[in-house]
C-alpha angles and dihedrals in degrees: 000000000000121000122219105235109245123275122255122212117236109234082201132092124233140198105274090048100073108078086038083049093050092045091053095057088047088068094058112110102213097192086055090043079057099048096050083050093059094055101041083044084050089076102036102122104256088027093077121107080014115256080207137059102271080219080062098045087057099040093063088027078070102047086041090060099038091050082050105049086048088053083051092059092047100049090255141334109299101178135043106275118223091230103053094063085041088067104036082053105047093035083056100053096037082057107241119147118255089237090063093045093052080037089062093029088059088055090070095068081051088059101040087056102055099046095056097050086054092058095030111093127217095269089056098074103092091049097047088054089052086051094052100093086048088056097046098046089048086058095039089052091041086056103040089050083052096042093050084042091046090046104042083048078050100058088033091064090048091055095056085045091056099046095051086046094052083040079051092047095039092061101055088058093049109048105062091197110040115185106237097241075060093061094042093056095050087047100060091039086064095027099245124142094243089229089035102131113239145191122237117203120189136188138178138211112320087021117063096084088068082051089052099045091045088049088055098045091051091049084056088054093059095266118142105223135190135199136191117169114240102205095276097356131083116221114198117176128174129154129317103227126131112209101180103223107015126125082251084057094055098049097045094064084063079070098091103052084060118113088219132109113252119207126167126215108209096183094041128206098026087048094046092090096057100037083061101056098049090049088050090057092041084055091048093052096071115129103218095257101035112115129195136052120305116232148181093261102041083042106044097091103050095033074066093038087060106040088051096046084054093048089055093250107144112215116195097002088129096034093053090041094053086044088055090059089072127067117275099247090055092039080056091049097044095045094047090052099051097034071053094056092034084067112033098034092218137086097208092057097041081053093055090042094053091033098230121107126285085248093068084047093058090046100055099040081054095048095046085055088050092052111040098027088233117109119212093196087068110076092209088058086039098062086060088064094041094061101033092057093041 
């Protein structure tokens, strides 16, 4: 005996099936599609208790299916429907995830499906099977129009978020003497302890981009950073907290090899202004192939060297001239022992770093003195010299 191979269901419509199809959504009670919606969306994770009205969950529940069960008579929806975009937007801003949102939207091919099996007879299963992928692709069409709606509200927020935090920023760069209800205000708006010490990073000109890469890794890392432009200099602050062994940890020792200028703020907010600034000037004083972050203490000096030169306050004039007077081998000798003991604060160091005896230290650090009348042995003369060869 031969068996006749089983018989596979067709998921496609045909011809005959269209006047029994539309019958059979005429059937559909939207006001009780929304109703079973509302209890299977009840227990969606985010949904529960709802972030919305419930009278506003089933007031778009019943567009959404109205605007289904048209798309099902049409093989699909071929246009951008009002309330999908209703719903990505007001979910969004009612903060509910977007997994949650697709979670409840999914439920309404569950519906759908059940419905039409109740009205459908015996004799209609062929033909709902041959309905299923219009129905899935209605649904599909219906949640993709509600997920770009529910993104693009989404950006959009952060957006907003982004330009009253920068307002927020601007004006504490702006006003010099900020009241202190001021500050606090700002502070909770950005969720910052308003006392709370920070660090202040900045960087000019070229570069700004290795700022900005070492901003978004931190921010990878769990850091809250924030940004305000300087005229060519980027300022980026965030708080001041050392957690040993963290991921923050670890990208913060990536800190010192920054050509930016680091500055804290130990008071935070109100000396956020000023910490700037000076972070800003410590950024702008980098020679092209100088390497590492610039801070207080390696800046200082020049940070002086060059507010003095714009004043009009001549540094080392007398000293350079006096120097000018020797020949140029000993002027190199004398000006590499001293810039030595300058930086090391000790003769016997600055001999074993130029390799010649402690003696021949002594006597050019004498014979400088005799020339140019400044002493580097005295601290206050030496500073002279500090800030003048910074």
């Amino acid at each position: 005996m031969i068996l006749d191979p089983p018989r596979v269901l067709s998921d496609t419509p045909v011809p005959g099936d269209r006047a029994r199809w539309l019958e059979l959504l005429g059937g559909l009670d939207v006001n009780a599609l929304t109703e079973s919606f509302l209890a299977l969306v009840a227990n969606v994770p985010g949904y529960d208790p709802p972030p919305v009205p419930l009278s506003e969950v089933r007031r778009t529940g019943r567009l959404s299916f109205i605007a289904l069960v048209d798309g099902l008579r049409d093989g699909g929806l071929h246009q951008t429907i009002a309330v999908a975009n209703d719903v990505g937007v007001s979910r969004a801003r009612a903060g509910i995830p977007l997994t949650s949102l697709m979670t409840a939207i999914r439920h309404d091919f569950t519906v759908l499906w059940e419905a039409l099996t109740r009205v459908a007879a015996a004799d209609d299963a062929e033909l709902i099977v041959r309905h299923t992928g219009i129905v899935l692709r209605t649904v599909d069409e219906y949640a993709g129009q509600t997920q770009r709606a529910y993104i693009a509200e989404v950006q959009r927020m952060r957006e907003e978020a982004s330009s009253v935090r920068q307002g927020l920023i601007a004006s504490l760069f702006q006003d010099a003497r900020p009241t202190g209800e001021r500050i606090a205000t700002i502070a909770s708006e950005l969720g910052v302890p308003p006392e709370s010490p920070l660090l202040v990073i900045a960087a000019a000109t070229d570069d700004i981009a290795a700022l900005r890469v070492f901003v978004s890794k931190f921010e990878r890392a769990g850091a809250t950073v924030f940004t305000h432009h300087l005229g060519d200099t980027l300022v980026a602050f965030t708080r001041h907290v050392e957690l040993p062994g963290s991921r923050l940890d670890e990208v913060m020792q990536e800190l010192p090899a920054l050509r930016a200028g680091i500055v804290p703020a130990p008071a935070g907010l109100s000396d956020l202004r000023q910490a700037s600034t000076t972070a800003r000037d410590l950024a702008r004083l980098y020679a092209p192939d100088e390497e590492g972050a610039m801070t207080w203490t390696r800046g200082w000096a020049r940070l002086a060297s060059r507010a003095l030169t714009a004043a009009g306050n001549p540094i080392l004039v007398d000293v350079n001239a006096a120097l000018a007077a020797c020949g140029a081998a000993e002027r190199a000798r004398l000006e590499e022992s001293v810039r030595s003991y300058l930086t090391t604060g000790s003769v016997g160091a600055s001999a074993e770093a130029l390799f010649c005896h402690r003696n021949t230290i002594s006597n050019r650090l004498r014979r400088f003195a005799e020339l140019t009348g400044v002493d580097p042995l005295i601290p206050e003369q030496a500073a002279r010299l500090v800030v003048g060869w910074a």
